[in-house]
Backbone as CSV, one residue per row, in Angstrom:
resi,resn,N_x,N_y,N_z,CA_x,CA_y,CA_z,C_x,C_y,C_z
1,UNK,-2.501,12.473,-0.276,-1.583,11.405,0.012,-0.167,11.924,-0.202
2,UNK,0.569,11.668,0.676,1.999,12.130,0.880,2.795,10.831,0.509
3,UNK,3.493,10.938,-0.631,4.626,9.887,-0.585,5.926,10.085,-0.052
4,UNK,6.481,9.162,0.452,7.643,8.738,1.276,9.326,8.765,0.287
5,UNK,9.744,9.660,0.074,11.001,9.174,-0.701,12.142,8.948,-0.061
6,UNK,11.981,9.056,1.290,13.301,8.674,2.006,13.328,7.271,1.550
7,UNK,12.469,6.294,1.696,12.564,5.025,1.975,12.595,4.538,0.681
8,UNK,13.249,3.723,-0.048,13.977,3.198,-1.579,13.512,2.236,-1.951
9,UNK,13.163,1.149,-1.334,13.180,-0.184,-0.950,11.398,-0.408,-1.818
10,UNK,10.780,0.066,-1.527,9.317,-0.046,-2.009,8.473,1.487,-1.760
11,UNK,7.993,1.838,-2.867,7.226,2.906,-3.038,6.280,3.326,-1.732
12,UNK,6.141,4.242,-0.971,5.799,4.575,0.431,4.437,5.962,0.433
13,UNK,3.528,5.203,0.881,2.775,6.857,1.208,2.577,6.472,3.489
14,UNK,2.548,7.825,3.123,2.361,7.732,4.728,1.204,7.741,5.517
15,UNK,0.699,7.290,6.426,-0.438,6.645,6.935,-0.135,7.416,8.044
16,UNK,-1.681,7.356,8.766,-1.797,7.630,10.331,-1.488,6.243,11.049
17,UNK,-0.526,6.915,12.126,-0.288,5.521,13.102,-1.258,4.696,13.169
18,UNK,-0.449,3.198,13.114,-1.375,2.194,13.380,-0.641,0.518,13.694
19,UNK,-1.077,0.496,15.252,-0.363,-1.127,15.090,-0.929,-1.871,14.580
20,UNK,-0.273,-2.888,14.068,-0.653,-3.956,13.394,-1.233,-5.150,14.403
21,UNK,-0.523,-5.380,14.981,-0.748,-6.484,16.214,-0.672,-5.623,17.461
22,UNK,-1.513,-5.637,18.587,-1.746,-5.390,19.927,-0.768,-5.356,20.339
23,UNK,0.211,-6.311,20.403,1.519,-6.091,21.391,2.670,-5.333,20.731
24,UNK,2.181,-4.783,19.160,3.534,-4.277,18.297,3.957,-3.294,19.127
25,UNK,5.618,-3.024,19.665,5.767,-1.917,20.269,5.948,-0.106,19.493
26,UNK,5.862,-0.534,18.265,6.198,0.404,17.073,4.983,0.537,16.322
27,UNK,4.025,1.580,15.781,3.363,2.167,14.876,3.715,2.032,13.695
28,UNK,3.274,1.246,12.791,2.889,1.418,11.116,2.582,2.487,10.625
29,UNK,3.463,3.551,10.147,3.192,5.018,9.446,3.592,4.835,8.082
30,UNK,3.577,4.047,7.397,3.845,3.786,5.884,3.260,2.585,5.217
31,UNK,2.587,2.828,4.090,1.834,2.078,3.119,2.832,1.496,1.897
32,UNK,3.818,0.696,1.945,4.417,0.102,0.626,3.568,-0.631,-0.187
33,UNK,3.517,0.056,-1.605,2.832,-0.773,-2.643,3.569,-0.987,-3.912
34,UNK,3.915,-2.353,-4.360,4.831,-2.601,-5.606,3.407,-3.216,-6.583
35,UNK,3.654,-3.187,-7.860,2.843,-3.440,-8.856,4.007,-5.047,-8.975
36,UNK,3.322,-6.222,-9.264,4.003,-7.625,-9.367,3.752,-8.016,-10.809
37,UNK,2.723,-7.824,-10.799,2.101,-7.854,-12.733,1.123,-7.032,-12.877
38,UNK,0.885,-6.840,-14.298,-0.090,-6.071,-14.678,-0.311,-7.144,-16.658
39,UNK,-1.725,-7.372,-16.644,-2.325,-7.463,-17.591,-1.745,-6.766,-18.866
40,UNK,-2.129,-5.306,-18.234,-2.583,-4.510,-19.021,-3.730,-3.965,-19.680
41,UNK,-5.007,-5.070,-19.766,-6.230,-4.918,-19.793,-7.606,-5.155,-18.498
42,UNK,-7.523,-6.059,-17.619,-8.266,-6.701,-16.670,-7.673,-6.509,-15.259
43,UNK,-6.325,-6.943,-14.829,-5.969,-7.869,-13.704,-4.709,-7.148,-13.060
44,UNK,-4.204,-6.387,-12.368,-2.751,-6.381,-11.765,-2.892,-7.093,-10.295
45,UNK,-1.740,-7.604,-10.144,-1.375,-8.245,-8.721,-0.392,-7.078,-7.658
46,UNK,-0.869,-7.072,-7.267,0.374,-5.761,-5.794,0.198,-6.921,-4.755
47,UNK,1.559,-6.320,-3.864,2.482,-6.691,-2.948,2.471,-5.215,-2.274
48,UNK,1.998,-5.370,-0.662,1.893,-4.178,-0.078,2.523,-4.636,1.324
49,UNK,3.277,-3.866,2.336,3.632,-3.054,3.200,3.153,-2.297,4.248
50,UNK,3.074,-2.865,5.357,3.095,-2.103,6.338,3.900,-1.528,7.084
51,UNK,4.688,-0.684,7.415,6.535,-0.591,7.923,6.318,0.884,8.623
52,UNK,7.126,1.388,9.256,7.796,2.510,10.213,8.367,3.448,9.176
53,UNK,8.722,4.283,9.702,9.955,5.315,8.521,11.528,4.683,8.508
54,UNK,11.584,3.612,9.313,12.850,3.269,9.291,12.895,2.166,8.475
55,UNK,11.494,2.079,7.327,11.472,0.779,6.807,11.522,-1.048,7.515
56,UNK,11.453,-1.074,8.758,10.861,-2.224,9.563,9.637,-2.580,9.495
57,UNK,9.292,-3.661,8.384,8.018,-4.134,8.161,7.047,-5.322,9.045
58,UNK,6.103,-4.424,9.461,5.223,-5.669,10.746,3.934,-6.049,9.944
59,UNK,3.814,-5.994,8.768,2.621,-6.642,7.803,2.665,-6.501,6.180
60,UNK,2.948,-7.932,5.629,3.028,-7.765,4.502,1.609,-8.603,3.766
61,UNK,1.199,-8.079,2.458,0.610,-9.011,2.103,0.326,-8.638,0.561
62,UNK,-0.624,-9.415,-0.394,-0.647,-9.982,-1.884,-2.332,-9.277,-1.972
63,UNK,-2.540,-8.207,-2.973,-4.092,-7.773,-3.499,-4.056,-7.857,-4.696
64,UNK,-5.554,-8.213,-5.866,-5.622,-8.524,-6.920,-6.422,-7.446,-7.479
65,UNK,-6.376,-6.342,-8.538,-7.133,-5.238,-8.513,-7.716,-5.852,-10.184
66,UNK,-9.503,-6.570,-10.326,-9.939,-6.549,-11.384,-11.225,-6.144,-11.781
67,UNK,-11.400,-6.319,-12.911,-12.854,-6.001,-13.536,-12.957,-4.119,-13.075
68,UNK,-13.928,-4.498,-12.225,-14.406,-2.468,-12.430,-13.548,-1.852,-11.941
69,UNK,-12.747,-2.329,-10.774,-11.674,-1.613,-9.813,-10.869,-1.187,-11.138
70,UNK,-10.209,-2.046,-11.779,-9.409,-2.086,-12.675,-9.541,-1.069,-13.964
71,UNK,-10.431,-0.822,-13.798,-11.506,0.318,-14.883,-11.204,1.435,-14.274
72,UNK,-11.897,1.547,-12.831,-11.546,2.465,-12.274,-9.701,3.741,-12.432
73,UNK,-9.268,2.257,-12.293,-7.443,3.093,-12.217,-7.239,3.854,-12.923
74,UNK,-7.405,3.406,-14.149,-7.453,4.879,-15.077,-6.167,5.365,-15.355
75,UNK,-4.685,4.607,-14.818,-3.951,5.620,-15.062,-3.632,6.300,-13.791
76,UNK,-4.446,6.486,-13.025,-4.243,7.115,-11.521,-3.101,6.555,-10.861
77,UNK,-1.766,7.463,-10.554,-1.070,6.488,-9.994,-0.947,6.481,-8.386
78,UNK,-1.750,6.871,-7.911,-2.459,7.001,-6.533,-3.624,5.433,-5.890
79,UNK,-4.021,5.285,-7.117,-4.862,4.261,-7.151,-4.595,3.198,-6.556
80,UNK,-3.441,2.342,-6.912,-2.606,1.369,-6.186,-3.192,1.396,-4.800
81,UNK,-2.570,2.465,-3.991,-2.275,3.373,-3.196,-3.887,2.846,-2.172
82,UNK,-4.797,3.932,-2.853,-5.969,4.230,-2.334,-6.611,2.253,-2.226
83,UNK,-6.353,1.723,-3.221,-7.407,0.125,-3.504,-6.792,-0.698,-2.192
84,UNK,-5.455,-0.377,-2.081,-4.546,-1.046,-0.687,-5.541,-0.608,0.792
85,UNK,-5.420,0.469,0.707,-5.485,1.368,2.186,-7.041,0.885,2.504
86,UNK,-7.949,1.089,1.376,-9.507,0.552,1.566,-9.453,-0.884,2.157
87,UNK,-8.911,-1.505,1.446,-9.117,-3.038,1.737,-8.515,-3.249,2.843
88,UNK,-7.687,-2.491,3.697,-6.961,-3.224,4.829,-7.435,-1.855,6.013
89,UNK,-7.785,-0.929,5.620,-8.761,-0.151,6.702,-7.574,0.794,7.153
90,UNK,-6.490,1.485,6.518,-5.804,2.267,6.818,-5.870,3.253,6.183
91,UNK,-5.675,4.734,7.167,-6.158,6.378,6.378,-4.952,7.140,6.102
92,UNK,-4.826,7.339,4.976,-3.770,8.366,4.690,-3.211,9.595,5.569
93,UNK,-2.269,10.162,6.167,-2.128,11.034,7.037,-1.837,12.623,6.228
């Protein structure tokens, strides 16, 4: 996984093209994922990103990472990352 540091605005790894909607005239090549809360033991909430390199976002949305997932993270700070991309069917480039 390649992260994005041009873009400031929200933490970025880069994805293989992908429209979001059929008629989008622009490709989704970036994964934004912000952490919103975190427990600390059970539960974090993320806020993720779908956007261009020019940061123009065509899909946003809210994931809840608990119980085993949450076990899983470990500390991984890729994890975010990877629990996003599974659940919404997008592959790292």
């Amino acid at each position: 996984m390649t992260i994005d540091t041009n873009i400031t605005e929200i933490t970025s790894a880069i994805i293989q093209p992908v429209k979001v909607k059929f008629n989008d005239v622009a490709d989704s090549t970036r994964l934004g994922v912000k952490i919103i809360f975190d427990d600390l033991t059970s539960t974090t909430r993320l806020v993720y990103v779908l956007m261009d390199a020019k940061a123009n976002i065509y899909l946003s949305g809210n994931a809840t990472i608990t119980g085993a997932s949450y076990q899983n993270w470990a500390g991984n700070n890729n994890y975010p990352f990877e629990f996003v991309a599974d659940m919404i069917g997008v592959v790292f480039a």
